[in-house]
Kinemage of the C-alpha trace (Angstrom):
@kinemage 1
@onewidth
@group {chain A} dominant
@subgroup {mainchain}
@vectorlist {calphas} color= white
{ca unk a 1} P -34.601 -16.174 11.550
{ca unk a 2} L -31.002 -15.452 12.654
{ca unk a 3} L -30.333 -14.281 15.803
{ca unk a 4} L -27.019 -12.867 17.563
{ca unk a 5} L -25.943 -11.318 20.673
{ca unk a 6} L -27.385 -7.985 21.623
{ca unk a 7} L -23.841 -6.586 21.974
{ca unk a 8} L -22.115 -8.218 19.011
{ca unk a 9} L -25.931 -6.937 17.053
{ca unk a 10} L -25.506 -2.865 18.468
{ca unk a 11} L -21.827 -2.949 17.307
{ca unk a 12} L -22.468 -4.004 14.011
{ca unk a 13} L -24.190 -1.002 13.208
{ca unk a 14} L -21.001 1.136 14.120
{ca unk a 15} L -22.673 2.750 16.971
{ca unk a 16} L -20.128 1.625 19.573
{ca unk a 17} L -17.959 -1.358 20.438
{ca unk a 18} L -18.876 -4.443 22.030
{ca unk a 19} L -17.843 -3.819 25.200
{ca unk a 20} L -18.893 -0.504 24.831
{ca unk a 21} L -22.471 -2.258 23.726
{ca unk a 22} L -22.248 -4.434 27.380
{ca unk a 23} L -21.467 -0.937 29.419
{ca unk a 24} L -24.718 0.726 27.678
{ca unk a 25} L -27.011 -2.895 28.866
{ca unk a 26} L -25.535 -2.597 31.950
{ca unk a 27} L -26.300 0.866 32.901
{ca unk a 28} L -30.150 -0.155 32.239
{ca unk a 29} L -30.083 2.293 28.750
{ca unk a 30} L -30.633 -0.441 26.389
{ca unk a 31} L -33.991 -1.112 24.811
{ca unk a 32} L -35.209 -4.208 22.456
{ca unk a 33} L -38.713 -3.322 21.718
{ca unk a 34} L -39.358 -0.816 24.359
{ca unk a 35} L -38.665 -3.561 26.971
{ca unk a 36} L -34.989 -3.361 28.726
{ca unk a 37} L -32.573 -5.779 28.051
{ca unk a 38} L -30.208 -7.692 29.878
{ca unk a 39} L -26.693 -9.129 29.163
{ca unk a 40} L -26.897 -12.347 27.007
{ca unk a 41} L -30.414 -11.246 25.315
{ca unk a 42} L -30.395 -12.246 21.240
{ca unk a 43} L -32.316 -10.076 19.223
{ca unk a 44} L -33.048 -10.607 15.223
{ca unk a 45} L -33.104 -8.128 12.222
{ca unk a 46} L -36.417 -7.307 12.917
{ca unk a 47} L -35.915 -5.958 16.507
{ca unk a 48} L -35.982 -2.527 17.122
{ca unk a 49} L -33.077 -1.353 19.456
{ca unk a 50} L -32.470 1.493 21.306
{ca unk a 51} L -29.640 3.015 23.411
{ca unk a 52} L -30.689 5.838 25.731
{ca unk a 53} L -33.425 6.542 24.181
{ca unk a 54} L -32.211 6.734 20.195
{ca unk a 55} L -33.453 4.251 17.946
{ca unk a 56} L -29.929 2.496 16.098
{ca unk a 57} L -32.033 -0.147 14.070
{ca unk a 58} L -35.189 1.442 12.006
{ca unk a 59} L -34.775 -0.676 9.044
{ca unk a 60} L -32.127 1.113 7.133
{ca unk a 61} L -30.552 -0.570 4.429
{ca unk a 62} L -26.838 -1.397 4.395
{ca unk a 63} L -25.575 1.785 2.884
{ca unk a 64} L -21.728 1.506 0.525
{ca unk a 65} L -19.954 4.716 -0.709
{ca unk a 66} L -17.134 5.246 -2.346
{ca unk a 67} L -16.328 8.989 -0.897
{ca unk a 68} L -13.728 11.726 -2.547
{ca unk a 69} L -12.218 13.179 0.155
{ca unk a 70} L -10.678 16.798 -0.184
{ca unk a 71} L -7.935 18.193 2.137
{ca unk a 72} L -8.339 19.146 5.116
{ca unk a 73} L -10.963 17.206 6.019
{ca unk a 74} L -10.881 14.596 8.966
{ca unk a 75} L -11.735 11.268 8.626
{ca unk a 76} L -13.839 10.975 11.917
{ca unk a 77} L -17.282 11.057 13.247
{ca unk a 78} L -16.925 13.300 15.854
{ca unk a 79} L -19.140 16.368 14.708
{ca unk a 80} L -17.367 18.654 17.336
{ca unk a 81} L -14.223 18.792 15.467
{ca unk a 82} L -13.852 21.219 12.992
{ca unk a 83} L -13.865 19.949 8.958
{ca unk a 84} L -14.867 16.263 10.306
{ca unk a 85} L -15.784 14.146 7.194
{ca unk a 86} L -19.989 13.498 8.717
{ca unk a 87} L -20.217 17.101 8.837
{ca unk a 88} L -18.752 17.712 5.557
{ca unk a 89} L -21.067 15.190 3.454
{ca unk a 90} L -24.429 16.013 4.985
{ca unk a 91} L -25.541 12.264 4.187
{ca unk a 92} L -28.885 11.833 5.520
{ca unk a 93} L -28.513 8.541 7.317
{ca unk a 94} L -26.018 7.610 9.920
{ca unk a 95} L -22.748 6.420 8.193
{ca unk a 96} L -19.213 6.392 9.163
{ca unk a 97} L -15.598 5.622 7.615
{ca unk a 98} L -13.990 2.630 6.961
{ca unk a 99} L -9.998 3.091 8.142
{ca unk a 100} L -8.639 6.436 7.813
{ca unk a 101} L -6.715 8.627 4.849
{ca unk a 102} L -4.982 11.429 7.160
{ca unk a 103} L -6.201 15.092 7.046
{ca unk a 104} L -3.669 16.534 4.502
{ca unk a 105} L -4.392 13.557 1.909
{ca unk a 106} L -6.841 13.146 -0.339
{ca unk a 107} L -8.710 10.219 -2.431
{ca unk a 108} L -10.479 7.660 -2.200
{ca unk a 109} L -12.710 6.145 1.203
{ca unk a 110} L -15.706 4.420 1.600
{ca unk a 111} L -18.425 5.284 3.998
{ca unk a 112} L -20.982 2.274 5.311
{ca unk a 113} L -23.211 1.978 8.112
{ca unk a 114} L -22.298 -1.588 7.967
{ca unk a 115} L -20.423 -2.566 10.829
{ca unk a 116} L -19.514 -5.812 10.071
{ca unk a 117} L -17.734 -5.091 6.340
{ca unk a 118} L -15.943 -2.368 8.263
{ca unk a 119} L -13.827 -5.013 10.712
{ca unk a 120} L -13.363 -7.457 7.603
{ca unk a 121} L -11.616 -4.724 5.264
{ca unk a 122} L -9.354 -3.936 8.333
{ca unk a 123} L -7.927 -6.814 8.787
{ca unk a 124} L -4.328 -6.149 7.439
{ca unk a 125} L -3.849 -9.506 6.838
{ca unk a 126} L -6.211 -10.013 4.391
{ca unk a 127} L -4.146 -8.331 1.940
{ca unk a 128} L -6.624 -6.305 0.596
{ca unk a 129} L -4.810 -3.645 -1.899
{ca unk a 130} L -5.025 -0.158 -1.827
{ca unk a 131} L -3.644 2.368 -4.343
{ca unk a 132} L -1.971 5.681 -4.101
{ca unk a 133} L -0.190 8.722 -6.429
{ca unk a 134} L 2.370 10.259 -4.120
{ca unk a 135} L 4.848 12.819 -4.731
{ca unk a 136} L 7.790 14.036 -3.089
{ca unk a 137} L 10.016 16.612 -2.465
{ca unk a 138} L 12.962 15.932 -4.719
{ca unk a 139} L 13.815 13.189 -7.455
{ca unk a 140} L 13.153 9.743 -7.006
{ca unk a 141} L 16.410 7.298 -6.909
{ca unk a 142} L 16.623 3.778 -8.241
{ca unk a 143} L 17.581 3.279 -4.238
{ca unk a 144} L 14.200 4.532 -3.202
{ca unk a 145} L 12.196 2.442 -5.168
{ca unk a 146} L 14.057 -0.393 -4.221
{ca unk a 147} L 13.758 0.125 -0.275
{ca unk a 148} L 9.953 1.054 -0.668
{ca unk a 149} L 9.891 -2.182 -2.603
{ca unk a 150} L 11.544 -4.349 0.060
{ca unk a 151} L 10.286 -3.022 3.260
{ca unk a 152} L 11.275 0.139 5.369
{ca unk a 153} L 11.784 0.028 9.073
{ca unk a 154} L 9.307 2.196 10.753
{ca unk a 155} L 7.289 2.165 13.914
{ca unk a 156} L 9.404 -0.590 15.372
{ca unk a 157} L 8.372 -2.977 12.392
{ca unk a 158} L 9.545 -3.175 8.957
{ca unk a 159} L 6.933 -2.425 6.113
{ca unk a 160} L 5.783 -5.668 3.901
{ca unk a 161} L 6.770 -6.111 0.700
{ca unk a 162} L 4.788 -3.582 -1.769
{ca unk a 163} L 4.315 -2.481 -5.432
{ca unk a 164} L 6.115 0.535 -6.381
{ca unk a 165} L 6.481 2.433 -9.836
{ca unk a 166} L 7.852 5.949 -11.195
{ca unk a 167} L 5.478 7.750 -12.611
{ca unk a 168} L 8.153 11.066 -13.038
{ca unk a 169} L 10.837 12.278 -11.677
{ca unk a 170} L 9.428 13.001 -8.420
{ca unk a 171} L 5.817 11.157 -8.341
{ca unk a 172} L 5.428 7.396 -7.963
{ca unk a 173} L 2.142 4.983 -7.999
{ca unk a 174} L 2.300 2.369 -4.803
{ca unk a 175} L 0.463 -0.235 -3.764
{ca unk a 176} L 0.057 -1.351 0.153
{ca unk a 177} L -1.230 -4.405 1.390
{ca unk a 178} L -1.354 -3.013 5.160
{ca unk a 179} L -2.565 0.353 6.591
{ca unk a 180} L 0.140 1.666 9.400
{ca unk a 181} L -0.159 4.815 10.592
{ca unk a 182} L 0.718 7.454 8.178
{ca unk a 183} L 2.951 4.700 6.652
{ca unk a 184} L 3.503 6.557 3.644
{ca unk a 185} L 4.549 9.421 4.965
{ca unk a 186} L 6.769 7.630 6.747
{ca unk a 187} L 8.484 5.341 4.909
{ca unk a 188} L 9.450 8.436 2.287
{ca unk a 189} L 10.787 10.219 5.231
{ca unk a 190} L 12.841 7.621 7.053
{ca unk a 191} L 14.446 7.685 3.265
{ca unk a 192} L 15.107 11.279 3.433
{ca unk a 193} L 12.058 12.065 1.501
{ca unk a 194} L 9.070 13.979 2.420
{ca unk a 195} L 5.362 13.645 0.817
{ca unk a 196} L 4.293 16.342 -0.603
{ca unk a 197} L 1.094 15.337 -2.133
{ca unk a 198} L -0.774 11.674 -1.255
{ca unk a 199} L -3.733 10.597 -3.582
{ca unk a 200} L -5.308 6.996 -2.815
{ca unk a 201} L -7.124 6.359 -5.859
{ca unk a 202} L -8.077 2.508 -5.587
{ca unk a 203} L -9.197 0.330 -2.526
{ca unk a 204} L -9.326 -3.131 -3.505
{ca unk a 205} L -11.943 -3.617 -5.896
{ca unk a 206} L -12.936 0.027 -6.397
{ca unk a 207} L -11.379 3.265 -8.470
{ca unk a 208} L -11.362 6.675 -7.397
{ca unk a 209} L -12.058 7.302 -11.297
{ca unk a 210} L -13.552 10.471 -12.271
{ca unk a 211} L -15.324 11.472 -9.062
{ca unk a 212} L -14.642 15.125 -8.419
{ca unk a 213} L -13.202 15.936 -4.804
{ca unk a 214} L -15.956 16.307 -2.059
{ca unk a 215} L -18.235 14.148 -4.372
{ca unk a 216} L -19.293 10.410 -3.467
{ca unk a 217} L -21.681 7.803 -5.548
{ca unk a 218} L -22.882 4.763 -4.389
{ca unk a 219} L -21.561 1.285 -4.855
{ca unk a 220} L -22.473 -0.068 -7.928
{ca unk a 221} L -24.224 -3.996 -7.456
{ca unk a 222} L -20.824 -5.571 -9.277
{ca unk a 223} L -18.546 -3.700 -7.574
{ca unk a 224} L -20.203 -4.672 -4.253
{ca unk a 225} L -20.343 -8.049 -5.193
{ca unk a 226} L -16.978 -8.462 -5.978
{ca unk a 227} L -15.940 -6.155 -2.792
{ca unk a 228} L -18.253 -9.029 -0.698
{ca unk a 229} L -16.254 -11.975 -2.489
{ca unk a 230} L -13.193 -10.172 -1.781
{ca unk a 231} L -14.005 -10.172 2.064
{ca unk a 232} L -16.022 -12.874 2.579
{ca unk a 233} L -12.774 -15.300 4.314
{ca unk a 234} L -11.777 -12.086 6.186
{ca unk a 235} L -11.983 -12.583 10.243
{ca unk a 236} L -15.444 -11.318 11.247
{ca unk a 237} L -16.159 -9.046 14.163
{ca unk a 238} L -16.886 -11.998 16.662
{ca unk a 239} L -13.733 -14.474 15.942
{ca unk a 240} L -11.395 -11.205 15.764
{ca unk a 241} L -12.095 -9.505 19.188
């Protein structure tokens, strides 16, 4: 049976960071089995852990879906803000967002409690695609495409190389291999462009496709397959921290 590190095993089920994991066995509020654990203890998949008290591990199965969100809601699980995304899907098991797609967007994200596929998909340089429909705020110029194309100089860095297309006179399809902060958003405006609508309707692997806004469906077993092959030489959460 496979055993890992007590922290490394509490942040893998998104409750908290590592070091956040070795603050919580420090203060004495960890539990593996009802007994309290120490720094260094390895616990399997059939240990029950608990952090002050609430269980983290009851034998819930690794949960994938592929979530339409609507604007205006906030990709975070912090149910004291108002229109956060946890609050807003009612899922009945613990689950929590992989990357971000900013409050006036909409589209595609997926939801996991799986800690573990969440740090591999974030690793930028993977190059794992994702897809959006923007438009803008006037017409689209051969010059615009071309600088999207190339790489735009934002937040101190210039953008990678992407894949851009006109879709009509002022909405384009792009493709980013990289996830910068509002990058979008940003790149149209340091153009002289601004966004007025941003759709991501593929992440890697996986299509928005016909799933109505504020809807979400479960991974199907090919498309999580090939999401897992897609990943599976992406840095995991031990050899990236």
């Amino acid at each position: 049976m496979e055993l890992k590190r007590l922290n490394k095993a509490i942040s893998e089920t998104g409750f908290c960071s590592r070091r956040g994991a070795d603050k919580f066995i420090e203060e004495g509020i960890v539990k593996v089995n009802g007994e309290t654990a120490g720094l260094g203890v390895k616990v399997s998949a059939q240990d029950l852990i608990e952090v002050d008290g609430k269980v983290i591990t009851k034998g819930v199965k690794n949960i994938y879906l592929a979530f339409n969100k609507p604007v205006g809601i906030t990709c975070t699980t912090d149910t004291e803000i108002k229109g956060n995304i946890i609050s807003y899907m009612k899922y009945p098991e613990r689950i929590f967002p992989i990357g971000r797609l900013d409050k006036p967007s909409d589209g595609l994200i997926f939801m996991t409690n799986d800690g573990d596929i969440v740090n591999k998909i974030l690793r930028s340089k993977n190059n794992h695609e994702k897809e959006y429909i923007v438009r803008v705020n006037r017409n689209i110029s051969s010059f615009f495409l071309k600088e999207m194309a190339n790489g735009v100089r934002i937040l101190d860095t210039v953008t990678l190389p992407c894949k851009i297309k006109k879709i009509d006179e002022r909405t384009f399809n792009i493709i980013l291999t990289q996830g910068l902060n509002r990058q979008i958003r940003r790149m149209c405006l340091e153009l002289g462009y601004e966004v007025r609508t941003l759709k991501r309707v593929r992440i890697m692997n996986i299509d928005l496709g016909g799933l109505k806004p504020g809807k979400y469906r479960h991974f199907t077993p090919s498309e999580l397959e090939d999401l897992l092959k897609l990943v599976d030489d992406s840095s995991k959460t031990e050899e990236a921290s």
